[in-house]
N, CA, C and O of each residue as an XYZ file, in Angstrom:
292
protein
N       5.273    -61.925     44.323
C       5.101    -61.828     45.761
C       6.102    -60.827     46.308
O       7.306    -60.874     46.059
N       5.568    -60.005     47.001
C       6.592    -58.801     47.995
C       7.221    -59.798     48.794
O       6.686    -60.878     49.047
N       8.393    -59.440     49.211
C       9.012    -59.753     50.508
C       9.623    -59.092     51.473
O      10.582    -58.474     51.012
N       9.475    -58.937     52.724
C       9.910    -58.043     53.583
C      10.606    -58.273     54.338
O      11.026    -59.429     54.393
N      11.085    -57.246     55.323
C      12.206    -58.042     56.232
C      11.123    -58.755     57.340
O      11.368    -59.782     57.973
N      10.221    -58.185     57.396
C       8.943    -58.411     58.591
C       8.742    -59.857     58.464
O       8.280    -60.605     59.326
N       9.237    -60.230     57.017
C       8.688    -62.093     56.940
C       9.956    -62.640     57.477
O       9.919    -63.849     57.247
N      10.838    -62.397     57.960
C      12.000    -63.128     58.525
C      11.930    -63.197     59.598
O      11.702    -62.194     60.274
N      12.135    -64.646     60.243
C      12.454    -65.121     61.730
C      13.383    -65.488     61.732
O      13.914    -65.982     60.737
N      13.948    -65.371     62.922
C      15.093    -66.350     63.863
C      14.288    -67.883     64.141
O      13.184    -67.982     64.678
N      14.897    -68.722     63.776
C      14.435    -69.815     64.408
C      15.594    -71.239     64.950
O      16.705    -71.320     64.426
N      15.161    -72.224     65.979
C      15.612    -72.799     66.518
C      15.721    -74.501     65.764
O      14.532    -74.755     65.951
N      16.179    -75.584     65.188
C      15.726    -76.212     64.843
C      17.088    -77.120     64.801
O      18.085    -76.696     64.217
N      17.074    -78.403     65.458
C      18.190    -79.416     65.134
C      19.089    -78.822     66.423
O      20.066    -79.537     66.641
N      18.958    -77.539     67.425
C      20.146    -77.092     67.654
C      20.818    -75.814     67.180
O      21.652    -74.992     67.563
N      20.158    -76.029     66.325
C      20.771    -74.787     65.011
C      20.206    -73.573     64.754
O      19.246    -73.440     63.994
N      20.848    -72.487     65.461
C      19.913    -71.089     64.878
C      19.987    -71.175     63.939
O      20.998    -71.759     63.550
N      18.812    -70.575     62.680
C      19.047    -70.010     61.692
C      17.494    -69.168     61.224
O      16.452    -69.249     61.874
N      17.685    -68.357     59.916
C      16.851    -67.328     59.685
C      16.234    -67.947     58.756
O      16.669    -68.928     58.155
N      15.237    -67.438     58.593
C      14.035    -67.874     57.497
C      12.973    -67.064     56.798
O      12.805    -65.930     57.246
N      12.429    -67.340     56.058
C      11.330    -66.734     55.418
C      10.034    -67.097     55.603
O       9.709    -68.144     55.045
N       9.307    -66.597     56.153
C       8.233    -67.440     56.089
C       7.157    -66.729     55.137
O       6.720    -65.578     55.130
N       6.889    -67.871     54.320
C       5.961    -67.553     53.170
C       4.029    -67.974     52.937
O       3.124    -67.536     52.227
N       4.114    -68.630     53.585
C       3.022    -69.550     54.198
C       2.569    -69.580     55.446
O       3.316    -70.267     56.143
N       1.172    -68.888     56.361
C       0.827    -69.467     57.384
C      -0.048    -70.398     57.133
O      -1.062    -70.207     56.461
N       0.263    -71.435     57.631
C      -1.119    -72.850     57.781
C      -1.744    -73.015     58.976
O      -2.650    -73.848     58.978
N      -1.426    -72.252     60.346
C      -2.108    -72.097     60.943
C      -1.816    -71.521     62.107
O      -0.613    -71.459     61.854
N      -1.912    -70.903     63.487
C      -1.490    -69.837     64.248
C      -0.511    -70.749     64.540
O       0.497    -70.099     64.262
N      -0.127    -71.848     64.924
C       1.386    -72.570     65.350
C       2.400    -73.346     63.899
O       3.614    -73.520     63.999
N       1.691    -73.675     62.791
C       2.388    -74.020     61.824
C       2.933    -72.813     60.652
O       2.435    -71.695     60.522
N       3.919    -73.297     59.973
C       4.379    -72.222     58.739
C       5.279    -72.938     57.897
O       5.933    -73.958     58.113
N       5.178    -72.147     56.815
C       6.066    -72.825     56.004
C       7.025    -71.802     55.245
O       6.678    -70.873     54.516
N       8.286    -72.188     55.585
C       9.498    -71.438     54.873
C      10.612    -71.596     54.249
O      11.030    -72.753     54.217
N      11.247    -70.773     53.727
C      12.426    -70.597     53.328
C      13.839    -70.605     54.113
O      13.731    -69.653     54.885
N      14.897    -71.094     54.278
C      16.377    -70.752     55.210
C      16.914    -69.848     54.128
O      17.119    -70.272     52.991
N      17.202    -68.269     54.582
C      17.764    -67.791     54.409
C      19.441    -67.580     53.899
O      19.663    -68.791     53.900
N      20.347    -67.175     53.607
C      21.574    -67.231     53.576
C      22.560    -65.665     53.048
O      22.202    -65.043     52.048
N      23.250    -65.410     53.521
C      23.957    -64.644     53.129
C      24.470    -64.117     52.373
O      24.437    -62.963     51.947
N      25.557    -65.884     51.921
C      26.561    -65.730     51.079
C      25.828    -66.554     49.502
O      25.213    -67.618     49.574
N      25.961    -66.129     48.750
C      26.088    -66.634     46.984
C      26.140    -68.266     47.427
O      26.644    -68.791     48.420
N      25.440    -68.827     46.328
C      25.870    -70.013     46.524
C      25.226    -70.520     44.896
O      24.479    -69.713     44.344
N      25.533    -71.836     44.180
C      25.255    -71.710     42.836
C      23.245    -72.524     42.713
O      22.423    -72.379     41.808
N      23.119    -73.374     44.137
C      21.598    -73.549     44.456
C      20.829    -72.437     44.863
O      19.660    -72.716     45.129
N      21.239    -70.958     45.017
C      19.951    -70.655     45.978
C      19.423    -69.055     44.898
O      20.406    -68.445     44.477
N      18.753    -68.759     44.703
C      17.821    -67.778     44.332
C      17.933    -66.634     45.338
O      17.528    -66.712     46.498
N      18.727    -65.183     44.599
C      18.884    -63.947     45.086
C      17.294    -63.187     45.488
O      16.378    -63.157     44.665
N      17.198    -62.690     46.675
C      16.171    -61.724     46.757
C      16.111    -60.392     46.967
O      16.306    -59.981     48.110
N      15.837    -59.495     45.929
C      17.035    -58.110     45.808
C      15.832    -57.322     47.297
O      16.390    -56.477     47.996
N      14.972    -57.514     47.494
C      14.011    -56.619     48.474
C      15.069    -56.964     49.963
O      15.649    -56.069     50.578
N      15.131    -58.367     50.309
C      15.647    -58.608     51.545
C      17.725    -58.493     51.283
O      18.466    -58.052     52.161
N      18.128    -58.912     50.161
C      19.619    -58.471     49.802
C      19.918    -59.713     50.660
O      20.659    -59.592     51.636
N      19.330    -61.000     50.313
C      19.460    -62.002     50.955
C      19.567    -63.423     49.728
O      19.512    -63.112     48.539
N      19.696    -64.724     50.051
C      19.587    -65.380     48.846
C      18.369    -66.686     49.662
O      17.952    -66.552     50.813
N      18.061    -67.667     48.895
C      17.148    -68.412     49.295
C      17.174    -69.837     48.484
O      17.558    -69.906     47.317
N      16.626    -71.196     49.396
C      17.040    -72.280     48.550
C      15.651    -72.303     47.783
O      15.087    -73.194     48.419
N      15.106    -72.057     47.208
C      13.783    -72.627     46.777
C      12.850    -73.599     46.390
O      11.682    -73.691     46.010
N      14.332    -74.635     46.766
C      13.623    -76.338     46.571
C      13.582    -76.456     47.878
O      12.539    -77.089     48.042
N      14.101    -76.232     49.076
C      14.305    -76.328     50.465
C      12.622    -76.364     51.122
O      12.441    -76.668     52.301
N      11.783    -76.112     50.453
C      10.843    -75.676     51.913
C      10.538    -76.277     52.660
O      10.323    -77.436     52.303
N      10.292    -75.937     54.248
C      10.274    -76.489     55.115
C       8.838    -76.139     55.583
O       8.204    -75.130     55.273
N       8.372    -77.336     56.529
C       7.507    -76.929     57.667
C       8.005    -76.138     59.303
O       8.953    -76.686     59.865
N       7.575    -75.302     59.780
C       8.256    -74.811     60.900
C       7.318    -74.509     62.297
O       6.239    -73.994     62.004
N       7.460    -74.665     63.317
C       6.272    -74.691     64.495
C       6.887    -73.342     65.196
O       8.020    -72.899     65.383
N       5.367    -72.865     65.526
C       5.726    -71.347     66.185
C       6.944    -71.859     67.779
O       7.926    -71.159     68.030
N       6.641    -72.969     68.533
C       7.231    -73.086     69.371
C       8.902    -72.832     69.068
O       9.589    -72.275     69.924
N       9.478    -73.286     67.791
C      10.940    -73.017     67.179
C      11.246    -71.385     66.754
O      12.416    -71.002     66.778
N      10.342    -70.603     66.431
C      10.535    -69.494     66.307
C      10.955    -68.491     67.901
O      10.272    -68.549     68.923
N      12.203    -67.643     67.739
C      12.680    -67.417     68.884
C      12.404    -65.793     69.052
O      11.906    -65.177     69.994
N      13.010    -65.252     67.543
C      12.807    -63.631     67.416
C      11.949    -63.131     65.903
O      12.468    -63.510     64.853
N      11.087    -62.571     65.846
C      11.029    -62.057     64.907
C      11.216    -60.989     63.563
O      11.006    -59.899     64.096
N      11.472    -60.744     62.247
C      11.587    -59.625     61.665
C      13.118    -59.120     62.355
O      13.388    -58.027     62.853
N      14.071    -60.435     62.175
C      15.370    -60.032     62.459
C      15.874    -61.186     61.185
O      15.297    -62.154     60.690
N      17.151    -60.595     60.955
C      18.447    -61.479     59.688
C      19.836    -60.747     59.634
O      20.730    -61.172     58.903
């Protein structure tokens, strides 16, 4: 699977900004993704296209209403 920066959102959730992947649409308001991360960590899976890392047991469901910006990280 390609990944782009275009699949990354900002999103809102708990309170908590954070960035994501979205890998999955299920439908014009549902998705399903990835939380992004920065820094190394010994759980998460490097993605050399985005120069980003990823949990890959993590996935989440996410509602367009939580999404704030798009194709930003």
């Amino acid at each position: 699977m390609d990944i782009y920066a275009q699949n990354i959102y900002e999103v809102i959730q708990n309170s908590i900004k954070k960035h994501i992947l979205i890998i999955y649409n299920i439908s014009a308001n549902h998705y399903v993704g990835l939380t992004i991360y920065a820094t190394e960590s010994k759980e998460l899976t490097y993605v050399k296209s985005i120069n980003r890392f990823v949990d890959i047991n993590n996935l989440q469901e996410y509602n367009k209403k939580n999404i704030k910006r798009v194709g930003v990280y």
